[in-house]
N, C-alpha and C positions, 0 to 999 in steps of 0.2 A: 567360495573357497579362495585362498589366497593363493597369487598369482608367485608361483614356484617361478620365473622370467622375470621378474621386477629389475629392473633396470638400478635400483639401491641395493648393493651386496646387504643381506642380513635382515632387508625388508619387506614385507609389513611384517612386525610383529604379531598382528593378530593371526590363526588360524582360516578363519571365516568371518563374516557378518550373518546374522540374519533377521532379517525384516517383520518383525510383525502388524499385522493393524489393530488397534483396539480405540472402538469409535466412542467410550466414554472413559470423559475427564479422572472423575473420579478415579476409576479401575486402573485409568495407567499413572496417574501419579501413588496409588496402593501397590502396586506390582511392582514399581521404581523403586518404594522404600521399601516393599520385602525384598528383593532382590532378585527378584524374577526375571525383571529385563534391566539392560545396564543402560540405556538411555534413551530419551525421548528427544525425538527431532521437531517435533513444534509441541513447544509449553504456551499454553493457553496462558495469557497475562493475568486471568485471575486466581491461576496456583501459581507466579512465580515467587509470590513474596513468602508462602508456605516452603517451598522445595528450596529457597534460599537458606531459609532459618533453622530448619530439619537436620540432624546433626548426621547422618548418613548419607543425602546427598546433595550434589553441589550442581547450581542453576550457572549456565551459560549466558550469559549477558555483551553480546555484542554489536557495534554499532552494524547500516544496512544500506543497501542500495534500494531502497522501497520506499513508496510514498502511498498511504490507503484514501482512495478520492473515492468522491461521487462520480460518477460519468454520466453524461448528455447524449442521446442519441438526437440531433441538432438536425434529423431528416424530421422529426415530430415538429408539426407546427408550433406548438407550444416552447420547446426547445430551439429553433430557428431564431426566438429574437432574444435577443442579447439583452434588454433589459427584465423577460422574466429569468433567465438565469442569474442574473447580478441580482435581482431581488432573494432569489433564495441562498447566493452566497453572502449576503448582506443578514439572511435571517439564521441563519445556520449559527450557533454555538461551536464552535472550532475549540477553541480553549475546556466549554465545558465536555463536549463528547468525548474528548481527549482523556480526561482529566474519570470521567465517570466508565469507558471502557477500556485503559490501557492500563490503568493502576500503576501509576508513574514509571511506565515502561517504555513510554514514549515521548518524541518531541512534540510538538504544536506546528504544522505546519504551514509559514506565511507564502510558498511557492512551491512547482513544482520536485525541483530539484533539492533531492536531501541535501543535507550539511555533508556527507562524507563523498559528494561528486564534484567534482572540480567547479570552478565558479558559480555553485549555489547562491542564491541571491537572499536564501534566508536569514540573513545577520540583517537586513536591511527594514527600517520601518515602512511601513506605507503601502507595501507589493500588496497585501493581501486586501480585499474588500473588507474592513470591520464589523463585526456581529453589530446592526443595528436593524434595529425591526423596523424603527421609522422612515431609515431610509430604504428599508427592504419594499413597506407599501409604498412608498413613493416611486422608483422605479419600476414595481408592480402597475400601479397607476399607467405608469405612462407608455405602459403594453399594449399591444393589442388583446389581450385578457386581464383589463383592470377589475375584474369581479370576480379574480380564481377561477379555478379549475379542478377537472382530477383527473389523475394519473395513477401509473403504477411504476414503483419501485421494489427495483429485481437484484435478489442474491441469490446467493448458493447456500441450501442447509446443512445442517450440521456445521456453521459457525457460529458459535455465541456472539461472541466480541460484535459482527457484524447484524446477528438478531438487534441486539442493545441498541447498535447505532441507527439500524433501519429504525427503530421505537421511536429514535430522538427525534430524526427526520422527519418522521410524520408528526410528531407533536409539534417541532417549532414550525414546519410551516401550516398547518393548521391557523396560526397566529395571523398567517399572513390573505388567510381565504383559499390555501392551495391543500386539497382534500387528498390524501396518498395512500393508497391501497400497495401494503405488502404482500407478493408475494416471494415465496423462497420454492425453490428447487434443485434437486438433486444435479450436484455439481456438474456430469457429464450432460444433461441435460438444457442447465445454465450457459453453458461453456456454446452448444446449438443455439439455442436464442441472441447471445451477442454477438457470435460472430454471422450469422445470418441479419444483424442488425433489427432483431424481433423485440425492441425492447423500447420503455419510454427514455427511463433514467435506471442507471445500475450503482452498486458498491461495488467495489473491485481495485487493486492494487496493480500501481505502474510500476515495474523496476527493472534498473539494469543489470546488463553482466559487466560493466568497466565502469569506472571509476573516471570517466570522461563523459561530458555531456550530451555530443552528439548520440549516443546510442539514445539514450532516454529522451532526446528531443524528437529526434527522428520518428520513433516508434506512436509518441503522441503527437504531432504533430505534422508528419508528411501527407498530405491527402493523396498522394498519390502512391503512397506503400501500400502494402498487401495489406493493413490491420487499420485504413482508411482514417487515421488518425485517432487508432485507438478504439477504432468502431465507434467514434461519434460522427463521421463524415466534416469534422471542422475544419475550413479551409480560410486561411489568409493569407493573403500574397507577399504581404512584407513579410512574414513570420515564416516563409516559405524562403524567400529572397535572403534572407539574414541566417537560416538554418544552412543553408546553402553553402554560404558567405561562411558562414561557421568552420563548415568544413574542411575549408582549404585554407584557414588563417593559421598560423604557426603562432603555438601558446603564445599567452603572453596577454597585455591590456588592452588590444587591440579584441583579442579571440574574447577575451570577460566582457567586454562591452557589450558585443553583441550577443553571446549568451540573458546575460542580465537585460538585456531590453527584451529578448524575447519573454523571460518569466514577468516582465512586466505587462506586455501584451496579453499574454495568457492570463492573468492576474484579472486584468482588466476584460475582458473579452468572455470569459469561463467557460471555454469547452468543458472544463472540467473544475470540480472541487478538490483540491489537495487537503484532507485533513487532519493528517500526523506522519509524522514517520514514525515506523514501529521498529524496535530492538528486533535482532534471532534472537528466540529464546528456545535454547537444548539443554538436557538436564541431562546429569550422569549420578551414577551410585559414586562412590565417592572411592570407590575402588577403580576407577577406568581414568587413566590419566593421558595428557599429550595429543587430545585429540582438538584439529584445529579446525575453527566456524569461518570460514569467507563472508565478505560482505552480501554475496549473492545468496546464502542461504545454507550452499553447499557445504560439506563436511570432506576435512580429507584427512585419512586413515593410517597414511603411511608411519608415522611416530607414535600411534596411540596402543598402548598397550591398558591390559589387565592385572591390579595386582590380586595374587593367589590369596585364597580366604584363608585365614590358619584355621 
């Protein structure tokens, strides 16, 4: 219900909200164009470019503070050395995964930090390890597993986008001798496995709530925060030293330097795969106007009205 005490004379416009769930695609982007419900808060990127073109209603396209990586639990012996994870960032398709599950909704990402967080380092060539298989067995090679392995890689179900990608995963590195058994599980359930650290390697998105980098480094990066660097336990001391250092530098190209050397480190180093930044995608019937998307995901309501069906 809306809050009669709002602190704007005259606002929210709306009445109430109300929430519903409906866990197939199809049905909610059908209900959308009958009009049954007036918006959808995650559009699955393979109905945006339908819900865009549809003449009743209109897709929300805005940029994000999100990054969708692979994640290392780097307590696994396999994950502890650095060059089989550089071998599978090395085999990994970034451009193609992108390109085959975002349906040009998203960027390609060459570092952690998206483009709309204060000194992202992705406008820069070189950060990223390039998709090369050759150099992928080569660094493989010089493992202490130069004959593959297997493992498993862990999602949450009920996401497409992320089924599709776990597919690609296990196909490129197959290429490389590294055999990867999916599984997916029921999201509350998922959510106990990595934060208990019960996992090998996972899919899962890093993002902030500010538009400043320290949030988002911290959170992957601190080994010594509560989320142990993201629940991979990756710990460097410079990247620790310079996170640090980050913190108490007042903006400026002193504060960008050491940002950027740390997604250089990270780049280099691969706790983790960065490989896209994804759009919000919310859809509205094309009768709900003024309502605004934050970068975090979030929706706010205050301006957003309904206009009356005649």
């Amino acid at each position: 219900m809306k809050n009669t005490h709002y602190w704007q004379k005259g606002k929210p416009y709306l009445d109430g909200l109300v929430y519903k769930f409906i866990a197939d695609d199809t049905q909610l982007q059908q209900q959308l164009a009958a009009g049954q419900i007036d918006a959808i808060d995650t559009v699955p990127a393979a109905n945006a470019a339908a819900i865009d073109s549809a003449g009743d209603t209109v897709l929300s396209k805005t940029e994000s503070w999100s990054t969708e990586q692979v994640f290392f639990n780097t307590q696994r012996k396999e994950f502890a050395d650095e060059h089989v994870r550089r071998a599978i960032a090395h085999a990994l398709d970034r451009e193609g995964i992108t390109g085959a599950t975002t349906f040009d909704t998203a960027e390609v990402a060459n570092v952690l930090l998206p483009p709309s967080i204060l000194y992202s380092a992705n406008d820069e060539k070189g950060i990223a390890l390039s998709h090369d298989v050759a150099a992928a067995k080569k660094e493989l090679a010089a493992s202490a597993f130069p004959d593959g392995f297997s493992v498993t890689l862990l999602l949450a179900s009920g996401n497409s986008q992320r089924a599709q990608i776990a597919q690609a995963v296990q196909e490129q590195l197959a290429e490389i001798g590294i055999t990867v058994k999916i599984e997916q599980l029921d999201i509350a359930v998922f959510r106990e496995r990595f934060f208990a650290y019960d996992y090998d390697f996972m899919l899962n998105s890093g993002q902030s709530d500010a538009p400043d980098p320290n949030g988002f480094i911290t959170f992957q990066a601190d080994p010594d925060g509560f989320s142990k660097s993201y629940w991979t336990h990756y710990s460097n001391d410079e990247v620790t030293k310079l996170m640090l250092k980050g913190r108490a530098t007042p903006d400026g190209p002193e504060r960008e330097a050491i940002y950027r050397k740390i997604q250089q480190i990270l780049a280099d180093q691969v706790p983790y795969i960065p490989l896209f930044f994804p759009s919000n995608l919310k859809a509205t019937t094309d009768k709900v106007h003024d309502f605004a998307v934050l970068p975090n995901g979030s929706v706010r309501f205050e301006d957003a009205w309904i206009e009356a069906v005649s």
